[in-house]
C-alpha positions as CSV (number, residue, x, y, z in Angstrom):
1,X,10.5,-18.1,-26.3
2,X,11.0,-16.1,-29.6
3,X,14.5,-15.3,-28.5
4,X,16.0,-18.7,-28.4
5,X,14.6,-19.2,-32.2
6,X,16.4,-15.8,-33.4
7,X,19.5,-16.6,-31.4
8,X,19.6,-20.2,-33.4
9,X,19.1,-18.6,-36.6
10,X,21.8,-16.0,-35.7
11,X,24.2,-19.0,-35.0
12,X,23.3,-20.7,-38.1
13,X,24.0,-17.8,-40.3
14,X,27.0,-17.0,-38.3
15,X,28.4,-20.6,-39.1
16,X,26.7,-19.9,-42.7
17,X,28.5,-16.6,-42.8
18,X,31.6,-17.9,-41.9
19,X,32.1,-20.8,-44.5
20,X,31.0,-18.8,-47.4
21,X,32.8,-15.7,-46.8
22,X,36.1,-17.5,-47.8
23,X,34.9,-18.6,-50.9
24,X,32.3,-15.7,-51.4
25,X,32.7,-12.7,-49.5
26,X,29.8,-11.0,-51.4
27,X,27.2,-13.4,-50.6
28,X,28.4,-13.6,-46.7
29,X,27.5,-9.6,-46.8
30,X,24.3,-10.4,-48.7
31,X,23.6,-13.4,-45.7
32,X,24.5,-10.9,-43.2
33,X,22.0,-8.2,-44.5
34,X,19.6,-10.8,-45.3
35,X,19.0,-12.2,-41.1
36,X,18.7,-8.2,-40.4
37,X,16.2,-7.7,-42.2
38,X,14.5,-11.1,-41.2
39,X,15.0,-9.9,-37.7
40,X,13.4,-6.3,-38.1
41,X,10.1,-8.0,-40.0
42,X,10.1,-10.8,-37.0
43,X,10.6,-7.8,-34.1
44,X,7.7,-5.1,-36.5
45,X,4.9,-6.3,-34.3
46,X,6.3,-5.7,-31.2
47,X,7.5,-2.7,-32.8
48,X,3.8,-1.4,-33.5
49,X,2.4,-2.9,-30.1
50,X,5.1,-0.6,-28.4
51,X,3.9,2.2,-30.3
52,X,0.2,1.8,-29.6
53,X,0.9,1.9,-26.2
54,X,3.2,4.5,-26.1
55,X,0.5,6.4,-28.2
56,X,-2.5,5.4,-26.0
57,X,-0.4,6.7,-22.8
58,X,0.7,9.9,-24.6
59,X,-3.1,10.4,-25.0
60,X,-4.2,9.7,-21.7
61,X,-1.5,12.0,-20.0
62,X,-2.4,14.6,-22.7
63,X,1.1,15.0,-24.3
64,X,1.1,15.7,-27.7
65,X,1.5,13.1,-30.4
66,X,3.8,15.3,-32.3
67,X,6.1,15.1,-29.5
68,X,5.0,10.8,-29.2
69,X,6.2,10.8,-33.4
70,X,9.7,12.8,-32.6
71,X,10.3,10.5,-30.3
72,X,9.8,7.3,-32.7
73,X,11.6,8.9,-35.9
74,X,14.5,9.2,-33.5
75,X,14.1,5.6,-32.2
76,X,13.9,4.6,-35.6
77,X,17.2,6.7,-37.3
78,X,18.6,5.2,-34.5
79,X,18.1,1.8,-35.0
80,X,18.4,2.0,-38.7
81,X,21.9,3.8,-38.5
82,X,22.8,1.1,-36.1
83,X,22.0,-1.5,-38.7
84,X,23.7,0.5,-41.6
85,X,26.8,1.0,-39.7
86,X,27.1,-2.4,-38.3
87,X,26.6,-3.8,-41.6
88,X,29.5,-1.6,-43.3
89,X,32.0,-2.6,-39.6
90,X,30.7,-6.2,-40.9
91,X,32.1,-5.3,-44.2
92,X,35.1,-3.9,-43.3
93,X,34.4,-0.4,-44.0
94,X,35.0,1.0,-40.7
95,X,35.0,4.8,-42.1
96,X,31.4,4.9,-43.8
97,X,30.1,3.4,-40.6
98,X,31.3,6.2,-38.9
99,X,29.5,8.7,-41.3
100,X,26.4,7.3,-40.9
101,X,27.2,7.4,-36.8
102,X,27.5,10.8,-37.6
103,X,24.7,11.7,-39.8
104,X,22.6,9.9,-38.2
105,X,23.2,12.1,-34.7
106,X,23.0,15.4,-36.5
107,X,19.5,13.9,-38.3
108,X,18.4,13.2,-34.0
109,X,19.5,16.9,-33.0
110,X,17.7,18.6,-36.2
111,X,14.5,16.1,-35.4
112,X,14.8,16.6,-31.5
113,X,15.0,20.5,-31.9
114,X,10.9,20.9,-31.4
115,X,11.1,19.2,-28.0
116,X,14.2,21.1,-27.3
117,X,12.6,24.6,-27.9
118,X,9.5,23.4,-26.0
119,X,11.8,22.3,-22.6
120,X,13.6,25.4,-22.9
121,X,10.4,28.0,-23.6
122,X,8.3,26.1,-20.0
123,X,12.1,26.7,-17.7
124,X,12.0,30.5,-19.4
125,X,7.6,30.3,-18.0
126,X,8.7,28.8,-14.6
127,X,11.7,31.2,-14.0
128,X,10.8,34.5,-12.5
């Protein structure tokens, strides 16, 4: 299983991270960005199968793909936030991490506001 193999590089560059960082503490933050981003290239295909599907159903039920690509921009500010602000908690830097938190939910509201307006205009049909 694929999960074992990222788990033992995750411990390897853990260990890794761990012995350089007393002598280095630049290249352990360079290490630690470096298995992210090996992780997000190993997980894009099952990213994109995810998507095909979701897209495929979204067809089939006759949603609206503009609603299927909100959906994935906010999936994807959320992961990327996730991965910016864990990097700067990794790096000590608590208080940027938290600014991106933040950004990052104020970028979901503005993106989300589209399927907002559309949930609130069908309850304003249905009511009387």
């Amino acid at each position: 299983m694929e999960i074992f193999q990222i788990v033992g590089v995750g411990l390897v560059t853990t260990i890794l991270v761990i012995v350089i960082k007393q002598h280095k503490p630049e290249m352990a933050i360079q290490l630690t960005i470096l298995f992210g981003v090996l992780i997000f290239l190993l997980m894009m295909d099952k990213i994109t199968a995810v998507g095909t599907v979701l897209r495929q159903l979204a067809s089939k039920a006759n949603i609206s793909l503009t609603y299927i690509t909100i959906i994935f921009k906010i999936i994807g500010i959320a992961y990327i936030a996730e991965f910016g602000a864990q990097i700067c908690k990794d790096a000590g830097e608590g208080v940027i991490a938290s600014k991106i938190e933040f950004a990052a939910k104020i970028l979901i509201m503005v993106i989300a506001l589209p399927i907002m307006v559309a949930v609130m205009e069908s309850v304003i049909r249905i009511l009387p």
